[in-house]
C-alpha positions as CSV (number, residue, x, y, z in Angstrom):
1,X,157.1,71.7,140.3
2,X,157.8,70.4,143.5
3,X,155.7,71.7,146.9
4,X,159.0,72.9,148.3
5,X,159.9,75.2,144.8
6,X,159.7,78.7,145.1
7,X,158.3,80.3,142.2
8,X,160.5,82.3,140.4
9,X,157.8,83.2,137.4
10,X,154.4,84.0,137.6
11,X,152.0,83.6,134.4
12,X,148.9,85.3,134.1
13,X,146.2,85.5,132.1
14,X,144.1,83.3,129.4
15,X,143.6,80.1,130.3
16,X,141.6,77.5,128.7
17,X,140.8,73.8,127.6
18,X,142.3,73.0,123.7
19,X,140.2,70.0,122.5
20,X,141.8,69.1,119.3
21,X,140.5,66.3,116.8
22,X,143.1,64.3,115.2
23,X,143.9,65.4,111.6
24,X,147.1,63.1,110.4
25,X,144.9,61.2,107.9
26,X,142.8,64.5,106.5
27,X,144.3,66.2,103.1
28,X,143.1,69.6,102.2
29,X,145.2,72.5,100.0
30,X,143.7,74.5,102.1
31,X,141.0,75.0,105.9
32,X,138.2,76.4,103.1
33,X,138.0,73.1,101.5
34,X,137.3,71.5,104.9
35,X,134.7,73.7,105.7
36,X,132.5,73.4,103.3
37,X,128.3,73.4,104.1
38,X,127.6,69.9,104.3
39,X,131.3,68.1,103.7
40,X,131.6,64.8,106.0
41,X,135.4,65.2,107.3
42,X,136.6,61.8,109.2
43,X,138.8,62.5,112.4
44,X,140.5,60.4,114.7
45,X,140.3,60.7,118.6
46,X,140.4,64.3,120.5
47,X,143.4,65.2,122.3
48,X,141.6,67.1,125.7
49,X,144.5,69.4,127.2
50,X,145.1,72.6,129.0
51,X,145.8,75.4,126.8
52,X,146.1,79.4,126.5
53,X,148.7,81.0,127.8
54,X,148.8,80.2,131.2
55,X,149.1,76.7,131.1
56,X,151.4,76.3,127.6
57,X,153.8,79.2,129.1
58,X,153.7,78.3,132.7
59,X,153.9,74.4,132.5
60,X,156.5,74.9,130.1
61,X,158.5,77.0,132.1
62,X,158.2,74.6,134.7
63,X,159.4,71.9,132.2
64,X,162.2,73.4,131.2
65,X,163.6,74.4,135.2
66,X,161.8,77.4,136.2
67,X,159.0,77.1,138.3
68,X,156.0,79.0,137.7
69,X,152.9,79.8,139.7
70,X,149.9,80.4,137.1
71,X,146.9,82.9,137.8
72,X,143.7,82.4,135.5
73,X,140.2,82.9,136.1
74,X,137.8,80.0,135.3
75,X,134.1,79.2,135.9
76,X,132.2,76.9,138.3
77,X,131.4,73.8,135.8
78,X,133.0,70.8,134.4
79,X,135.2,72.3,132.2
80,X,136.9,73.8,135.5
81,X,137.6,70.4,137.6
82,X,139.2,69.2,134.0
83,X,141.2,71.7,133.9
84,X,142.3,71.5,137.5
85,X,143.2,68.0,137.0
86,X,145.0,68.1,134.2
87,X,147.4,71.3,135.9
88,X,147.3,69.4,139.0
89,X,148.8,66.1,137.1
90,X,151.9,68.3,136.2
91,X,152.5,69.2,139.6
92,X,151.4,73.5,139.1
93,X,151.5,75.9,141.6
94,X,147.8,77.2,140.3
95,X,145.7,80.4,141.8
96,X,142.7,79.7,139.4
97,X,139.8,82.2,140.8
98,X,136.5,80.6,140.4
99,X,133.7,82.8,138.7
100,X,130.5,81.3,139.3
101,X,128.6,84.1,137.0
102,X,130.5,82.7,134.0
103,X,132.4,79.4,131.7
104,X,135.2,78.3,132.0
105,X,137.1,78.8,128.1
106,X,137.7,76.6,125.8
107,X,139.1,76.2,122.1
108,X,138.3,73.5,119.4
109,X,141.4,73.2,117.5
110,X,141.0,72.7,113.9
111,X,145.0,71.2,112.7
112,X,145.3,69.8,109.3
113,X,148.7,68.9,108.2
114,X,150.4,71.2,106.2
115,X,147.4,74.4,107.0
116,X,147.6,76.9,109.8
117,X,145.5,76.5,112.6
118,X,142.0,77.3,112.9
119,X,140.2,78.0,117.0
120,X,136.9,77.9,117.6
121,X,137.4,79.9,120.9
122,X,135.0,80.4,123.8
123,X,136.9,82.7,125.6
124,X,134.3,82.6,129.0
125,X,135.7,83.6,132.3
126,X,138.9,85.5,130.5
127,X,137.1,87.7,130.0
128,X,136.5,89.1,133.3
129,X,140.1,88.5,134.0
130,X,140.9,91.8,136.0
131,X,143.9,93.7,137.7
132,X,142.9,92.5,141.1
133,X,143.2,88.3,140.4
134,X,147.1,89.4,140.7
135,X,147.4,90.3,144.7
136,X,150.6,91.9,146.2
137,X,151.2,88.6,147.8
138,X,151.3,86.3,144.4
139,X,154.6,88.4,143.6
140,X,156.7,88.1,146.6
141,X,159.8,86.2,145.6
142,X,158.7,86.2,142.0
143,X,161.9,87.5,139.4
144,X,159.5,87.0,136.5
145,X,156.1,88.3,135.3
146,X,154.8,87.0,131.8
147,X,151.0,87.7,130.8
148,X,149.5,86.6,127.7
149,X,146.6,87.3,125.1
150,X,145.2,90.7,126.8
151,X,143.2,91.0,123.6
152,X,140.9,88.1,125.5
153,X,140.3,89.9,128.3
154,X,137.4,93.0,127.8
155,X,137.3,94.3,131.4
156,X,141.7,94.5,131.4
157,X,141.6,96.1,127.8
158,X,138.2,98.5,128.2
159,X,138.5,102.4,128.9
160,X,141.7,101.9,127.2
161,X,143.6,99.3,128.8
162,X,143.3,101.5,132.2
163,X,143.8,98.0,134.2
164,X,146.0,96.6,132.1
165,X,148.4,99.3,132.5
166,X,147.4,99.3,136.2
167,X,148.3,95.6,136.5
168,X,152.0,95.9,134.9
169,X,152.4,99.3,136.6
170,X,152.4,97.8,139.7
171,X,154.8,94.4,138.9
172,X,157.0,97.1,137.9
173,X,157.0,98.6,141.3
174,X,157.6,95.0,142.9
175,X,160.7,95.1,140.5
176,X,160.4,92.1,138.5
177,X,161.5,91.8,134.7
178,X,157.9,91.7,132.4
179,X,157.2,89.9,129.3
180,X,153.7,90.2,127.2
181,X,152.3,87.8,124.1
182,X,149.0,88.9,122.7
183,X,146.5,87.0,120.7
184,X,144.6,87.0,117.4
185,X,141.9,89.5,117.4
186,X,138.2,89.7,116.4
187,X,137.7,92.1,114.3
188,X,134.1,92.4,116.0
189,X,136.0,92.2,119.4
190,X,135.6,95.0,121.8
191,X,139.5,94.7,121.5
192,X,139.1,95.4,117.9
193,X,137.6,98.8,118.6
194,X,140.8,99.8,121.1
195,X,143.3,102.5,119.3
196,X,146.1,100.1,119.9
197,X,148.4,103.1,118.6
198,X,147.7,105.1,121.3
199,X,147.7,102.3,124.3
200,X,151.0,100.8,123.0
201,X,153.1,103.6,123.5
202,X,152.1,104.0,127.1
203,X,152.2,100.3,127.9
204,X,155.1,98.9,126.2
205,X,158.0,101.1,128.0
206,X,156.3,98.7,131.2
207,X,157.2,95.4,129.5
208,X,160.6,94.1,129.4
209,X,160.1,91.6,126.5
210,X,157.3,91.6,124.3
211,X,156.4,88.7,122.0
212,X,153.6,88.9,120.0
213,X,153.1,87.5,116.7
214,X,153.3,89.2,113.0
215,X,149.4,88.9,112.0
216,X,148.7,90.1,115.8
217,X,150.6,93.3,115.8
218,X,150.1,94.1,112.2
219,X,146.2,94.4,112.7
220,X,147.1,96.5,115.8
221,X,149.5,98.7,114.5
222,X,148.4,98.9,110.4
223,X,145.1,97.6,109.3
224,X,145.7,98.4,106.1
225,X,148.9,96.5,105.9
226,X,147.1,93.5,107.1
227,X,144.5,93.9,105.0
228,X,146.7,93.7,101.8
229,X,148.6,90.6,103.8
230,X,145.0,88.6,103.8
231,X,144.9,89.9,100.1
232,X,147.9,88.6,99.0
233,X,147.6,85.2,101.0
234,X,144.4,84.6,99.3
235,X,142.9,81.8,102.1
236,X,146.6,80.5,102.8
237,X,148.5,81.0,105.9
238,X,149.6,84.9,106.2
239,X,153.7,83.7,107.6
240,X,153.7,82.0,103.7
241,X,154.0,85.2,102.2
242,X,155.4,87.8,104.0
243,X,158.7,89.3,103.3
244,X,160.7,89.9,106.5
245,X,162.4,92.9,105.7
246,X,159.3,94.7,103.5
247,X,156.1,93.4,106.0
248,X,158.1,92.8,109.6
249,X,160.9,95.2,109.6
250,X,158.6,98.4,109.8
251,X,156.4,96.8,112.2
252,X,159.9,96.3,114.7
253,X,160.3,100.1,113.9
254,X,157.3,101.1,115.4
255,X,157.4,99.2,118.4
256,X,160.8,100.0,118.8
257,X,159.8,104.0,118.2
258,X,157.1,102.9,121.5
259,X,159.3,102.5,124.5
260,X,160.0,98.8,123.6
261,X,163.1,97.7,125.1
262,X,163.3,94.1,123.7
263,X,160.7,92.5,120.5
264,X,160.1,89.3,119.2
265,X,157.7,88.8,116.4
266,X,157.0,85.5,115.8
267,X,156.6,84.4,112.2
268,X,155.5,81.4,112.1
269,X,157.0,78.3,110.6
270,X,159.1,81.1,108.7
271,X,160.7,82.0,112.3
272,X,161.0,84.8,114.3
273,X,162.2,88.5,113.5
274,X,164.1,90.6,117.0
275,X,165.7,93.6,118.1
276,X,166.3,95.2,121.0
277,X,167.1,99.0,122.4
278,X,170.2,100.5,123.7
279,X,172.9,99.8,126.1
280,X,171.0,101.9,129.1
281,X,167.7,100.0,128.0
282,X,168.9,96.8,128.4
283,X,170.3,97.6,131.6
284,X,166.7,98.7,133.4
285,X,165.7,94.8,132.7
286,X,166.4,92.9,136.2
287,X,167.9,90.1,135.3
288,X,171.7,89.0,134.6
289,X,171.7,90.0,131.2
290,X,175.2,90.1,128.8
291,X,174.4,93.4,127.8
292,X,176.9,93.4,124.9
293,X,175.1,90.3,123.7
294,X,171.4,92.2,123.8
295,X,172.3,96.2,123.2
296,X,171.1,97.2,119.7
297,X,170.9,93.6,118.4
298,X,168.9,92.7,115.7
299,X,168.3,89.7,113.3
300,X,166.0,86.6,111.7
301,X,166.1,83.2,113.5
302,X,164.7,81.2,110.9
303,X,162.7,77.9,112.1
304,X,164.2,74.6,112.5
305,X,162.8,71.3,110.3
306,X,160.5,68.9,112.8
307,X,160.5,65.9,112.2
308,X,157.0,65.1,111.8
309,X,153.9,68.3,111.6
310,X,151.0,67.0,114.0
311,X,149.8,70.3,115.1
312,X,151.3,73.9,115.7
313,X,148.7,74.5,118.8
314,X,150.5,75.9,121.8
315,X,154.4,76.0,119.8
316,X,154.4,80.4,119.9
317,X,154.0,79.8,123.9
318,X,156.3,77.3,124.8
319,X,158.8,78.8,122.4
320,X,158.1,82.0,124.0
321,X,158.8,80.2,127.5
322,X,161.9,78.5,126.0
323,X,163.1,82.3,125.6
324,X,162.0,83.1,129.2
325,X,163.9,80.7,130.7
326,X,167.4,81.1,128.5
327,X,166.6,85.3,129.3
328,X,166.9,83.8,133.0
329,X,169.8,81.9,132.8
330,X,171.7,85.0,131.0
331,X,172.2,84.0,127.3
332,X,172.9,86.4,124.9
333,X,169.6,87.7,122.8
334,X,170.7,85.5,120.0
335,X,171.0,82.2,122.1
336,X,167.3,83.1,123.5
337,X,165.9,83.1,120.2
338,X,167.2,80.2,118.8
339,X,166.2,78.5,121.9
340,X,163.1,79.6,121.5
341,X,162.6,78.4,117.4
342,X,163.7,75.6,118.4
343,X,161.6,74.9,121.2
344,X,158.8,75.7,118.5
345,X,160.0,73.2,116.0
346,X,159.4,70.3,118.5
347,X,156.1,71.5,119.5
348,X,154.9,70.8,116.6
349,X,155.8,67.7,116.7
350,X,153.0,66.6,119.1
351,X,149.4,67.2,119.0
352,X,149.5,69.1,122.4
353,X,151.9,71.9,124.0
354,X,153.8,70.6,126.2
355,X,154.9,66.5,125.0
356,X,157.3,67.6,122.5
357,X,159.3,69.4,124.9
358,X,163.1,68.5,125.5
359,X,166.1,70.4,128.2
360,X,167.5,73.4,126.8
361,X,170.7,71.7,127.1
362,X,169.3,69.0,124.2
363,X,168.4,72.1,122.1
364,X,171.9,73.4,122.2
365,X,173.1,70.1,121.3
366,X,170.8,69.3,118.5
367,X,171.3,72.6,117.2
368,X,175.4,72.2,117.5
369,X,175.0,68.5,115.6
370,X,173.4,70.9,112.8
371,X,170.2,70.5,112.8
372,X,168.8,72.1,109.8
């Protein structure tokens, strides 16, 4: 993004460095078998890169034409000046507030071929993360407010999310359209212990689009239903055996039943499940929306076929900022979301987030030429 580039989005929240060991060479049926006590596994070289999704989101938006200025909390150590290289390389508009009391966060990305991801996840200054590190000022001129993986941050999520719903209570009052991803959660996370029934239904009417993924919202909404989902995948990745309309549908229900006025649930490499509200829903969203092409629309975007499978470690945020940036150019809901699986298929491509990206317009094309 250029110095003279107004930011039209702003992207808050997690922030960290992914360091991710090579894996191309390593075979395994499943991550259990390369874990074992006392098993030598032979890597190749670590890709170091900014990751979370601050920097996947935001760089990506400002890849594919929409510049972005990206608020995270880091520490005072090395980790930090790494990181501030590496955003400053591509050019970001960055408010990174420096928290000398903690780390900055990291991840070590385990990515075997073929095997869902596993993190290793320090999640350090995030979690101090708080209402406040997003001034007034920071949304002047802003259209777009995305925040991602609030299940990372303990001070936003305790007493019930109180700042949380502070934060996108007042980004609501500047006006601007919202859009909220969540993350994974510990189950001995103080996240774990929120009643995510109870916080949902008061947050979600503030968020514009929300985008989390299947195993996320499941063990928010139904613990038991993700229970039986671990069950039945037996130590294989949980997207290989769900069925869409028995294991997602419901969960769209609820949400939908919450205030939600458009949801994405990302399914992994099967693809991504939508729906949106009414007419007079879609209309509260400011942007230049085809209404007729969002109102009461519902479907299942399966994935597109990469080309190659190097790692899947930042493809649910850049697909999600794919979708950002097609919402902002108007496409119909449809459009977005095959923008946005498609986006995700050529993430995964690459061992990082953000070198597999291509134009929107080369999406369209590929995806036109038949791409299967």
């Amino acid at each position: 993004m250029s110095h003279g580039d107004t930011p039209k989005a702003i992207v808050a929240g997690h922030i960290c460095l992914d360091i991710t060991p090579a894996m191309a060479a390593v075979s395994a049926d499943s991550l259990s078998q390369l874990l074992q006590p006392g098993k030598l596994v032979h890597v190749g070289a670590a890709d170091v890169h900014t990751g979370g999704c601050v920097a996947n989101t935001g760089l990506a938006l400002g890849r594919l034409g929409l510049p972005a200025r990206l608020i995270a909390r880091v520490g005072d150590d090395p980790m930090a000046d790494l990181l501030r290289t590496l955003l400053q390389a591509e050019g970001a508009d960055c408010a990174l507030v420096c928290d000398p009391s903690s780390s900055t966060s990291y991840s070590i990305v385990i990515a075997p071929p073929g095997i869902d991801r596993i993190f290793w996840h320090n999640p350090g200054a995030n979690e101090g993360f708080s209402e406040a590190d997003v001034p007034d000022s920071a949304l002047d001129g802003a259209v777009l407010f995305h925040f991602g993986y609030p299940p990372l941050m303990s001070r936003l999520c305790s007493h019930n999310g109180a700042e949380l719903m502070q934060l996108f209570e007042r980004v609501k009052a500047h006006g601007l359209c919202t859009s909220m991803d969540m993350a994974a959660i510990d189950a001995t996370s103080e996240a774990a212990k929120i009643n995510w029934q109870t916080l949902l239904p008061q947050l979600l009417p503030l968020v514009d689009f929300f985008l989390p993924s299947a195993e996320e919202i499941c063990f928010m909404l139904d613990r038991s239903r993700y229970a039986d989902w671990l069950r039945r995948a037996n130590g294989r990745d949980i997207t290989e055996i769900l069925d869409i309309e028995q294991d997602v549908h419901p969960l769209i229900e609820q949400l939908m039943a919450m205030g939600s006025k458009v949801v994405v649930i990302k399914c992994g490499a099967r693809g991504m499940c939508y729906r949106a509200a009414s007419a007079d829903a879609i209309r509260t969203i400011p942007l230049p929306l085809p209404v007729p092409e969002w109102a009461s629309q519902a479907g299942f975007q399966p994935s597109f076929t990469p080309r190659r499978v190097l790692s899947a470690t930042g493809a649910g945020d850049t697909s999600i900022a794919a979708f950002l940036a097609s919402a902002m150019e108007g496409r119909g809901l449809a459009h977005c979301v095959r923008r946005a699986a498609a986006t995700g298929a050529c993430c995964v491509e690459t061992y990082d987030a953000l070198s597999g990206l291509v134009p929107l317009t080369e999406l369209d094309r590929r995806i036109a030429d038949g791409w299967r």
